[in-house]
FITIFI-587700 format. One line per 3 residues: number of its first residue (from 1); for each residue x, y, z of N, C-alpha, C, O. Coordinates in steps of 0.2 Angstrom, whole numbers, plus 5000, padded with zeros to 4 digits. Atoms other than C-alpha are relative to their C-alpha. Example, Ala and Ser with C-alpha at 12.3 -4.5 7.8 and 13.67 -1.06 7.14 Angstrom:
// FITIFI-587700
1> 5004,4994,5000,5062,4978,5039,5004,5006,5000,5009,5005,5003  4996,4994,4999,5068,4995,5036,4996,5005,5003,4999,5011,5004
END
This chain:
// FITIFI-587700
1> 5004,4997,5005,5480,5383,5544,4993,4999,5000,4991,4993,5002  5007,5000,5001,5462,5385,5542,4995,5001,4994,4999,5001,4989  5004,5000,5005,5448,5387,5529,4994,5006,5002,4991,5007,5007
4> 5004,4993,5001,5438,5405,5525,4997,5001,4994,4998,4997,4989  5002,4997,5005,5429,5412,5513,5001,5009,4998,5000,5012,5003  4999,4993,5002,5432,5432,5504,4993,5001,5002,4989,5000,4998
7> 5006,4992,5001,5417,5442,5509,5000,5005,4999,4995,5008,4998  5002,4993,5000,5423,5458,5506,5008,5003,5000,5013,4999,5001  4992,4998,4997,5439,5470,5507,4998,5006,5004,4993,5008,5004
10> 5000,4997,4994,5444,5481,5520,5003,5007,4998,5008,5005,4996  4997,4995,5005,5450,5499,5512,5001,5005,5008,4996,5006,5011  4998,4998,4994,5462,5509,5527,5002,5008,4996,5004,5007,4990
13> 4998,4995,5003,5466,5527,5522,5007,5002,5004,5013,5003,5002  4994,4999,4997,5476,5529,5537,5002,4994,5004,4999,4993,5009  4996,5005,4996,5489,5514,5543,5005,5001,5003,5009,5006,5000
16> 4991,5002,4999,5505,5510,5552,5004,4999,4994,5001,4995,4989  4996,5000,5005,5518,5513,5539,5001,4991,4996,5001,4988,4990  4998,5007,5003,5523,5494,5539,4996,4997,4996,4998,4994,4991
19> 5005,5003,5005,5506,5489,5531,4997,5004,4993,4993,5002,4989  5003,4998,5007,5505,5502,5519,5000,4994,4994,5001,4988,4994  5002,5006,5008,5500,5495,5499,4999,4993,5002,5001,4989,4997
22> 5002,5006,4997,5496,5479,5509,4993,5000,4998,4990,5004,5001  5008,5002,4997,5478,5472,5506,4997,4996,5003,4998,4990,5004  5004,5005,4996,5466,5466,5517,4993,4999,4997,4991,5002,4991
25> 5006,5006,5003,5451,5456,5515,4996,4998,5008,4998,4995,5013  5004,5003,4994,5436,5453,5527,4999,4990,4997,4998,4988,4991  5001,5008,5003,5435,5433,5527,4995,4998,5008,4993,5001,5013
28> 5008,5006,4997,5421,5421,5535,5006,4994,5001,5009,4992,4996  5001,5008,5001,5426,5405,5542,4996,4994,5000,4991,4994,5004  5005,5004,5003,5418,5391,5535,5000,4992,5003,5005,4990,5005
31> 4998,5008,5001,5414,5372,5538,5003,4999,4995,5002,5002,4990  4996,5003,5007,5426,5363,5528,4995,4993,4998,4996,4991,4992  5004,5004,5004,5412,5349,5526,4995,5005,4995,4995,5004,4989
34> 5005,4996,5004,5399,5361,5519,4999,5006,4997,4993,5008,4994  4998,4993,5001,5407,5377,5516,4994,5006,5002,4993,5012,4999  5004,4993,4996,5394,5387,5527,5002,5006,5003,5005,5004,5008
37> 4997,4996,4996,5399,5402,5534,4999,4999,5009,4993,4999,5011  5003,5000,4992,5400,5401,5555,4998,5006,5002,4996,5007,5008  5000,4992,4996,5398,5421,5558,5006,5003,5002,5005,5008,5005
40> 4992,5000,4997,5417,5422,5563,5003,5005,4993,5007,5003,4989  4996,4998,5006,5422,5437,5552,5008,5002,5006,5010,5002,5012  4993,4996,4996,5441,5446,5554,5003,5002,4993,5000,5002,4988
43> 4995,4997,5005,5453,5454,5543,5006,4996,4998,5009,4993,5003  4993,5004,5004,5467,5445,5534,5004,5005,4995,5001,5009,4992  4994,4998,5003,5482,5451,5525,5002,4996,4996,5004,4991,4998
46> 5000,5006,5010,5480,5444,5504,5007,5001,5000,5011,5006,5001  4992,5000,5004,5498,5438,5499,4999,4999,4994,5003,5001,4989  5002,5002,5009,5490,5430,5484,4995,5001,4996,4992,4997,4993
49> 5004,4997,5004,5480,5439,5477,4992,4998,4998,4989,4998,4993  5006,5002,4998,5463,5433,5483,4993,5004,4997,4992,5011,4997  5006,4995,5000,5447,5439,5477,4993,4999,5005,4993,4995,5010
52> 5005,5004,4997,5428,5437,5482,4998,4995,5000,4999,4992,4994  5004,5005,4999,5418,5423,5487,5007,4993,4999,5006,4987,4999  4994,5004,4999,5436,5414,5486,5000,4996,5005,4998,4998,5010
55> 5001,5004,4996,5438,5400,5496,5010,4999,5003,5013,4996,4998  4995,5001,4999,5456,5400,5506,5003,4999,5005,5001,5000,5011  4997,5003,4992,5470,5394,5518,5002,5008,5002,5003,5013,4999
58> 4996,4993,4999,5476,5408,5530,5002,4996,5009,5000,4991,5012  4997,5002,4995,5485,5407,5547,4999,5007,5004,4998,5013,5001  5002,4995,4996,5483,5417,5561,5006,4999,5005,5009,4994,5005
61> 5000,5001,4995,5492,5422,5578,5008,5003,4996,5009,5006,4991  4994,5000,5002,5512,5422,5576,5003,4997,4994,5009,4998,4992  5000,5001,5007,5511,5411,5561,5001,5005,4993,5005,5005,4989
64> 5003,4993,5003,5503,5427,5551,5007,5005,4996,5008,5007,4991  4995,4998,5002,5520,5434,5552,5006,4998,4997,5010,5001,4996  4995,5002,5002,5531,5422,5543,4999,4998,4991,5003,4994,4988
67> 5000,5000,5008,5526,5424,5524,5007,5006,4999,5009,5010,5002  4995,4994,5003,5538,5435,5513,4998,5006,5000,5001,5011,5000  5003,4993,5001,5527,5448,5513,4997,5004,5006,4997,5010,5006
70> 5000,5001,4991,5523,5448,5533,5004,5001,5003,5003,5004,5009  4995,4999,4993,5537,5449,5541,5004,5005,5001,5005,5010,4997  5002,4992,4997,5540,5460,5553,4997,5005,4999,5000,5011,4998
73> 5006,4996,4998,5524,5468,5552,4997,5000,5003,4998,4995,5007  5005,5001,4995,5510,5470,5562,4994,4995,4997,4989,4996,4995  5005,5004,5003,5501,5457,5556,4997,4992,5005,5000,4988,5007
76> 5002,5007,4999,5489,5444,5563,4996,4995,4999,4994,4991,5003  5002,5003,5006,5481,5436,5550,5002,5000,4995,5003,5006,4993  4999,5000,5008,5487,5431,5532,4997,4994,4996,4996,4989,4998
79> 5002,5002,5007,5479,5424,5515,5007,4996,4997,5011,4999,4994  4993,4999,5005,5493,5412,5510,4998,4995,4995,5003,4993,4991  5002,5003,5006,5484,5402,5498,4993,4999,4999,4989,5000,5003
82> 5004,4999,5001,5471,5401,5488,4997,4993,4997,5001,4989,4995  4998,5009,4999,5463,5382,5487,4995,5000,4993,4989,5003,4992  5006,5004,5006,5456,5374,5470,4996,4996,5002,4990,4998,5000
85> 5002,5006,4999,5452,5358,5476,5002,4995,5007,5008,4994,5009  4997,5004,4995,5451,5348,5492,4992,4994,5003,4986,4996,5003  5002,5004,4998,5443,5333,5497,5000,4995,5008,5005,4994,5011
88> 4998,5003,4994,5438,5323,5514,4995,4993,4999,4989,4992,4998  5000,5007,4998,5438,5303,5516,4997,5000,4992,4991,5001,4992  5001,5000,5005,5438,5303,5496,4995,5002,4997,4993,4999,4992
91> 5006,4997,5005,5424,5314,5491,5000,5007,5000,5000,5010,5006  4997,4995,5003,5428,5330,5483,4993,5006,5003,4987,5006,5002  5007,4996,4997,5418,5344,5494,5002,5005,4997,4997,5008,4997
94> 4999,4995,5002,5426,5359,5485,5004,5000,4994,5010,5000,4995  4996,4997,5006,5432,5361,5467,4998,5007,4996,4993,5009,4994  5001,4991,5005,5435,5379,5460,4998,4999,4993,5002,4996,4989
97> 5000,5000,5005,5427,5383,5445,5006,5006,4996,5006,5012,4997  4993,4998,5003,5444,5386,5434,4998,5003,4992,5003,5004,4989
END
């Protein structure tokens, strides 16, 4: 799993049947010490309802494919959570405002 940020969403008029009503999501990965963006955009496949400037885990590769809502699809990125709160060597680098 990795750490992203929402930039944006991705609107397909025409897809493969499998990802129809599926949404995507352009996401940024981010430092997790400083939540920068590195320039590393891609497309992800939202399972939880992600919006912008959200900060979230997602999994790539043949991972992508094993959520409920993934599988057997074409999919190689997914959005599978959405992160409140995380911390490293006890100092709170990221709490969502709730």
């Amino acid at each position: 799993m990795l750490i992203a940020i929402v930039r944006g969403s991705v609107v397909s008029s025409q897809k493969d049947k499998k990802i129809e009503n599926l949404k995507m999501l352009l996401l940024e990965k981010v430092d997790p010490k400083t939540l920068k963006g590195k320039g590393d955009f891609f497309v992800a496949i939202d399972t939880v309802g992600a919006g912008l400037d959200e900060i979230v885990l997602f999994a790539s590769g043949s991972s992508a494919r094993m959520t409920e809502l993934t599988t057997d699809r074409p999919c190689d990125c997914v959005i599978m959570a959405i992160i409140d709160e995380y911390d490293i060597n006890g100092k709170t680098i990221y709490k969502k405002d709730l």
